[in-house]
NUSETI-159180 format. One record per atom (N, C-alpha, C): residue number from 1; x, z, y; residue in one letter. Coordinates in nm, 2 decimals, padded with zeros to 4 digits. Atoms other than C-alpha are relative to their C-alpha. Layout:
BEGIN
<pt num="NUM" east="X" up="Z" north="Y" residuo="A"/>
...
//
This chain:
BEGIN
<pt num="1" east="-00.07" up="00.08" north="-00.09" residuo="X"/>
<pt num="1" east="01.50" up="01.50" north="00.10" residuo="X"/>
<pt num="1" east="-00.02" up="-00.15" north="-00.01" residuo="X"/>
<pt num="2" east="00.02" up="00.15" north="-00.02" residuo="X"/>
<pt num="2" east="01.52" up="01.12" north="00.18" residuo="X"/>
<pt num="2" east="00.09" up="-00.08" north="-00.03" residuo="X"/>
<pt num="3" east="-00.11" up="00.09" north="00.09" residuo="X"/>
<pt num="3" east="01.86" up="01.06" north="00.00" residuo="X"/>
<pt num="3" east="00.02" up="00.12" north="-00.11" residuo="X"/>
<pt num="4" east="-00.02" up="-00.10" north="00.13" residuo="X"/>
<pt num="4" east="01.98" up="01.16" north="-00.29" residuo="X"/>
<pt num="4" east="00.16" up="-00.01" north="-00.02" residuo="X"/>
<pt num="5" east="-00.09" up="00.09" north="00.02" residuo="X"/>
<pt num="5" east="02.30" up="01.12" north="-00.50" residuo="X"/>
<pt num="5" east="-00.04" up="00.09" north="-00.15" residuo="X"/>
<pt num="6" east="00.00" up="00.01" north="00.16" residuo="X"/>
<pt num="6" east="02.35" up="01.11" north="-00.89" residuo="X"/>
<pt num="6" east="00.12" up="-00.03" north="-00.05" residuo="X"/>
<pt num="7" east="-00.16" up="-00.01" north="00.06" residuo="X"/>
<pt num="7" east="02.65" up="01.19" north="-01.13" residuo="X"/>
<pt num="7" east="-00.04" up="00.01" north="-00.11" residuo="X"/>
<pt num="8" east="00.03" up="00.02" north="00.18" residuo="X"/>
<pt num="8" east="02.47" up="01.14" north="-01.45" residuo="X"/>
<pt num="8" east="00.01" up="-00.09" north="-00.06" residuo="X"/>
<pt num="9" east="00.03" up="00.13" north="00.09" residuo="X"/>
<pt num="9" east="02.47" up="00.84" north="-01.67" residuo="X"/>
<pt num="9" east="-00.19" up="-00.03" north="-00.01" residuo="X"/>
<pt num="10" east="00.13" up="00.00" north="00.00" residuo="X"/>
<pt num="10" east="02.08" up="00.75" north="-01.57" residuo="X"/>
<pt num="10" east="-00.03" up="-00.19" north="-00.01" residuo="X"/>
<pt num="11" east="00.04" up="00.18" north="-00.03" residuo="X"/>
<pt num="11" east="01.91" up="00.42" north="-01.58" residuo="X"/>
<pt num="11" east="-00.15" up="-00.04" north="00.10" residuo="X"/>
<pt num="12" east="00.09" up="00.02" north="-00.11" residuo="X"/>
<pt num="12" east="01.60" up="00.29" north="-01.33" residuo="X"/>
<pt num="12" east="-00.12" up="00.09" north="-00.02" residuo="X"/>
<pt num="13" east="00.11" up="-00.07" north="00.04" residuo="X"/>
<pt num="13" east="01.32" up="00.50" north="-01.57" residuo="X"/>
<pt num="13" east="00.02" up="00.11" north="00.01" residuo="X"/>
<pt num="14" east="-00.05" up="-00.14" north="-00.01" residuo="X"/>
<pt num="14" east="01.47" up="00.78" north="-01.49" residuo="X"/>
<pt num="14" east="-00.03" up="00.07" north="00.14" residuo="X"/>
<pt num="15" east="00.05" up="00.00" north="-00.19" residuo="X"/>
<pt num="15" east="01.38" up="00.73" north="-01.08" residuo="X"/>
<pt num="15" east="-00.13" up="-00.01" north="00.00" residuo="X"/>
<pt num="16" east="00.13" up="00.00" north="-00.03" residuo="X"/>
<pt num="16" east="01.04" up="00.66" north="-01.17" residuo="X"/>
<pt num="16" east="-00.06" up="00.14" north="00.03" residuo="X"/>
<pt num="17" east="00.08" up="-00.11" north="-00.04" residuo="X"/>
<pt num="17" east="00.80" up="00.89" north="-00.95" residuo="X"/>
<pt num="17" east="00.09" up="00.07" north="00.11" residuo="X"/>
<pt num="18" east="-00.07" up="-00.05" north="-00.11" residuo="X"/>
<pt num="18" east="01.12" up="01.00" north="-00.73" residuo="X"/>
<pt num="18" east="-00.04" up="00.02" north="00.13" residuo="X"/>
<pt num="19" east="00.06" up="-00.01" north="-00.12" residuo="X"/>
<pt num="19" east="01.00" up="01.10" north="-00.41" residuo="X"/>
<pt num="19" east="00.11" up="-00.02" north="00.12" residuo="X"/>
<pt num="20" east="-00.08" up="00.06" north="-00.10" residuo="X"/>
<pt num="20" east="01.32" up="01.02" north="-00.22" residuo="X"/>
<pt num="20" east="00.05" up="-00.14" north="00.01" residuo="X"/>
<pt num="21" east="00.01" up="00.10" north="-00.05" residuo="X"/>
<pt num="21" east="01.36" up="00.73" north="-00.07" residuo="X"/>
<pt num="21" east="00.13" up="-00.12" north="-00.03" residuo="X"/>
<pt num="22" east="-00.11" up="00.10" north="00.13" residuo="X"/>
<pt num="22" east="01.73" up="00.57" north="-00.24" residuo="X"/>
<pt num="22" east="00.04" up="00.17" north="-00.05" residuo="X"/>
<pt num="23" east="-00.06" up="-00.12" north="00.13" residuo="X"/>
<pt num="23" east="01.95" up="00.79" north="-00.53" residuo="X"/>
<pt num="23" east="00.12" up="-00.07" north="00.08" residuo="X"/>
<pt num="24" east="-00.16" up="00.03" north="-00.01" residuo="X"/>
<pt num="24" east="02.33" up="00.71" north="-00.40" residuo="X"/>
<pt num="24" east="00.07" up="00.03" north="-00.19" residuo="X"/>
<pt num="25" east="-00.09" up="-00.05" north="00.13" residuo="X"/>
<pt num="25" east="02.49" up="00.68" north="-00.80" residuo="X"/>
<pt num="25" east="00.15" up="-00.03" north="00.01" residuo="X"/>
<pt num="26" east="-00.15" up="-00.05" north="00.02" residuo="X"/>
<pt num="26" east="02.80" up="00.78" north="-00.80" residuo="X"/>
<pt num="26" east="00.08" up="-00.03" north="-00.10" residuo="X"/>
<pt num="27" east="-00.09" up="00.01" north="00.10" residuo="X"/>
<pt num="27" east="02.91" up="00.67" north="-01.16" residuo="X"/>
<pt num="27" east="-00.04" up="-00.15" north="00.04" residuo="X"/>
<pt num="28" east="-00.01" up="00.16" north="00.00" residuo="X"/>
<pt num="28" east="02.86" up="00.29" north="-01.10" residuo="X"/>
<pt num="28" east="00.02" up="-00.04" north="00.18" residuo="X"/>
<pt num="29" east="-00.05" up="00.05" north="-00.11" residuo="X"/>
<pt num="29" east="02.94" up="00.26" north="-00.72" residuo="X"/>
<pt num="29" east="00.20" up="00.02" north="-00.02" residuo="X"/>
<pt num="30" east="-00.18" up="00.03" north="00.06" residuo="X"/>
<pt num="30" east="03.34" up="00.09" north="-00.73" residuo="X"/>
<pt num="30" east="00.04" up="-00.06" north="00.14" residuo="X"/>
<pt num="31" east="-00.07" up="00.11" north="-00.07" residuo="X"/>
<pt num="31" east="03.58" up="-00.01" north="-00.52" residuo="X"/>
<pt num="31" east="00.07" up="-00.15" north="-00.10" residuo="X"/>
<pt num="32" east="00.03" up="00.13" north="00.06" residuo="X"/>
<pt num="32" east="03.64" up="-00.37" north="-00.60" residuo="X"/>
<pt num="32" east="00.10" up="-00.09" north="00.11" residuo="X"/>
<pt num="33" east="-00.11" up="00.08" north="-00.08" residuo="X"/>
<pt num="33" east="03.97" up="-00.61" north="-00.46" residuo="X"/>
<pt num="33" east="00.05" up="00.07" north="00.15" residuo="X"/>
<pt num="34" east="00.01" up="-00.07" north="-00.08" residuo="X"/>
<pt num="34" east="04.08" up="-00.35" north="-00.26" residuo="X"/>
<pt num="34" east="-00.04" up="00.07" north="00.11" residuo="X"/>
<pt num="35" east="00.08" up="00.01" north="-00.11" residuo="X"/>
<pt num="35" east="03.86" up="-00.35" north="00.05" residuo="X"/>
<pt num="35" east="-00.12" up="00.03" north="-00.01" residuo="X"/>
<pt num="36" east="00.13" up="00.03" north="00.05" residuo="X"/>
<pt num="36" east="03.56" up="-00.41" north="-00.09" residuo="X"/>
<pt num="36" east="-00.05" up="00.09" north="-00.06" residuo="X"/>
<pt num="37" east="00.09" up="-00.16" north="00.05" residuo="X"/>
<pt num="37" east="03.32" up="-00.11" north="-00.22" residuo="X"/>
<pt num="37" east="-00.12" up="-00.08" north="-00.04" residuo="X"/>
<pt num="38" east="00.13" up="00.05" north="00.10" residuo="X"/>
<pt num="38" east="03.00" up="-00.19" north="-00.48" residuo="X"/>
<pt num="38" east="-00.05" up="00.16" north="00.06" residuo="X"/>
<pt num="39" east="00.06" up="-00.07" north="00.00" residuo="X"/>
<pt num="39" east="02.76" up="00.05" north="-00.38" residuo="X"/>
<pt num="39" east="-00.13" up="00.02" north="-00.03" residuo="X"/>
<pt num="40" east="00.12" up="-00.01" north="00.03" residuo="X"/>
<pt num="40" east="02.47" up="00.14" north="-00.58" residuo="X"/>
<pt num="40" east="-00.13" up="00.14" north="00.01" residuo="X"/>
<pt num="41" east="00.10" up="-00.09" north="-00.06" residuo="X"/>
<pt num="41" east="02.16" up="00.29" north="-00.48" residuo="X"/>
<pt num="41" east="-00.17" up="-00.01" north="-00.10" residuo="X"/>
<pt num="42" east="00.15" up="00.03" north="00.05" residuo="X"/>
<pt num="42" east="01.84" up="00.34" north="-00.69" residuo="X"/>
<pt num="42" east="-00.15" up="00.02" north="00.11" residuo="X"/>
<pt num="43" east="00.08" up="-00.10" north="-00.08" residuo="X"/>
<pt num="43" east="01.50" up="00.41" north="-00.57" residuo="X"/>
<pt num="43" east="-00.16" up="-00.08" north="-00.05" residuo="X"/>
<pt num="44" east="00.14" up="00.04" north="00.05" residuo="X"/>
<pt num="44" east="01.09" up="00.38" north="-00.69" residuo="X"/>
<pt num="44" east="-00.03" up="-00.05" north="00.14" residuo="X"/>
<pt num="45" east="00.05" up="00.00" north="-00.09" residuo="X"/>
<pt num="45" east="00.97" up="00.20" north="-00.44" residuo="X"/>
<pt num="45" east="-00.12" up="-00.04" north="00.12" residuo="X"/>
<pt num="46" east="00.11" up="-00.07" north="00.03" residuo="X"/>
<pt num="46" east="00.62" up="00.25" north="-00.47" residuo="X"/>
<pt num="46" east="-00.03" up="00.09" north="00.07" residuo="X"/>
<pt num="47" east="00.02" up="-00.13" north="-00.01" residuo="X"/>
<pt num="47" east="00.63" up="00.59" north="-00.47" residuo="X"/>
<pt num="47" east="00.05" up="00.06" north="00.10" residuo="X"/>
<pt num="48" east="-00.04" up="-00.08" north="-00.13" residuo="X"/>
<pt num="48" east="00.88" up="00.66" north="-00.20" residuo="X"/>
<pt num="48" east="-00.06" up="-00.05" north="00.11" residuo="X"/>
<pt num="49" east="00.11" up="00.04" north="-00.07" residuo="X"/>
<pt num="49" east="00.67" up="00.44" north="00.00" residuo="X"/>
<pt num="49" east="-00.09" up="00.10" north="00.03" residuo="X"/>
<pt num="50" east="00.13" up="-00.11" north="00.03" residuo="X"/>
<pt num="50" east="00.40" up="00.65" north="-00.05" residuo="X"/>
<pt num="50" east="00.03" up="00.13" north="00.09" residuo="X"/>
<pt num="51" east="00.00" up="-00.10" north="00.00" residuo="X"/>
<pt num="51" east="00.57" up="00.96" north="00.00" residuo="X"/>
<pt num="51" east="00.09" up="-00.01" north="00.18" residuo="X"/>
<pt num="52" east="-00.01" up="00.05" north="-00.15" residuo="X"/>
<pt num="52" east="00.73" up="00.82" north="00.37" residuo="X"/>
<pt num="52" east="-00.12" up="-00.02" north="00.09" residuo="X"/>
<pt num="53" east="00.08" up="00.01" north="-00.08" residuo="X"/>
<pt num="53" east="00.42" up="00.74" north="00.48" residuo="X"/>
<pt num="53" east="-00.11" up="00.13" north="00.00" residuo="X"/>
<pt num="54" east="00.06" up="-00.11" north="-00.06" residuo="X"/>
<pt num="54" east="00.28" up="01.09" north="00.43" residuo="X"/>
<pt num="54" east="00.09" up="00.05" north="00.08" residuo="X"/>
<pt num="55" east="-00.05" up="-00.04" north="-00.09" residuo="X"/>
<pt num="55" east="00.57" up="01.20" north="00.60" residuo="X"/>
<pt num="55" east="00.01" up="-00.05" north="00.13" residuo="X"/>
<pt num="56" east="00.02" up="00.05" north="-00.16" residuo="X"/>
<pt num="56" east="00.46" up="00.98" north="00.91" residuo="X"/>
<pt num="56" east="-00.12" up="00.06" north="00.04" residuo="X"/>
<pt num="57" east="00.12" up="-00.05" north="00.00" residuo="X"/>
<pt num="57" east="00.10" up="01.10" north="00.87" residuo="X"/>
<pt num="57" east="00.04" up="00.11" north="00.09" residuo="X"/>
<pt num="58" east="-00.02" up="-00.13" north="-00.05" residuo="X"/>
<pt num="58" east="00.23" up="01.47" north="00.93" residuo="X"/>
<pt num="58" east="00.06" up="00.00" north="00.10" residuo="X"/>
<pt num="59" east="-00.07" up="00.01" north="-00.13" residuo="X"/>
<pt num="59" east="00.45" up="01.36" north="01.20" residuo="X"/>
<pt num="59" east="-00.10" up="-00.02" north="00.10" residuo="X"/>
<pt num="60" east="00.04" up="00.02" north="-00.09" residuo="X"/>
<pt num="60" east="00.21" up="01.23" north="01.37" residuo="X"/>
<pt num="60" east="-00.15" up="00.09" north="00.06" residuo="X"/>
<pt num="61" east="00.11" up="-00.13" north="-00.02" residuo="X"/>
<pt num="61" east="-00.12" up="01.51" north="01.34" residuo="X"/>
<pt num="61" east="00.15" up="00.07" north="00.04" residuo="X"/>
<pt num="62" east="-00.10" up="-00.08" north="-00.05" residuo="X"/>
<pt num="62" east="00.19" up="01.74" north="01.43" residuo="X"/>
<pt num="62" east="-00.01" up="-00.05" north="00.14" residuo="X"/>
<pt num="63" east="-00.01" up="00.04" north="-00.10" residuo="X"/>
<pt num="63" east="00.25" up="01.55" north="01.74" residuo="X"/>
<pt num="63" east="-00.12" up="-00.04" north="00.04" residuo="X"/>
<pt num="64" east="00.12" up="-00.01" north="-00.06" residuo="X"/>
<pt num="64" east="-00.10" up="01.50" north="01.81" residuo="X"/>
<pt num="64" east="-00.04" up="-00.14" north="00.04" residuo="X"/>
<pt num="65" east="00.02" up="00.17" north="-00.03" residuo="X"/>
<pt num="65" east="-00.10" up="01.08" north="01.77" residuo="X"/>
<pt num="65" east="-00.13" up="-00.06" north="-00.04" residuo="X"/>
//
């Protein structure tokens, strides 16, 4: 898929090579002065680069562009 989410205690080396496109982490996204929400998202982005633009490739031999 092209999101993710994470409930582990991980750190950025841990995303390396990830093929999806952000991680939604769950233990470090906070609400913050009541209103306000911190929300963190990892992501290689490199690699999901990469892996996006085969998924346009195939879209587009598929569709015949």
């Amino acid at each position: 898929g092209i999101l993710g989410i994470n409930k582990a205690p991980l750190v950025s080396i841990d995303f390396n090579h990830d093929p999806r496109s952000s991680i939604y982490d769950a233990t470090l996204t906070r609400v913050m002065e009541g209103d306000l929400v911190k929300v963190l998202s990892w992501y290689d982005n490199e690699w999901a680069y990469s892996e996006r633009v085969g998924d346009l490739i195939d879209f587009m031999v598929k569709k015949g562009i």
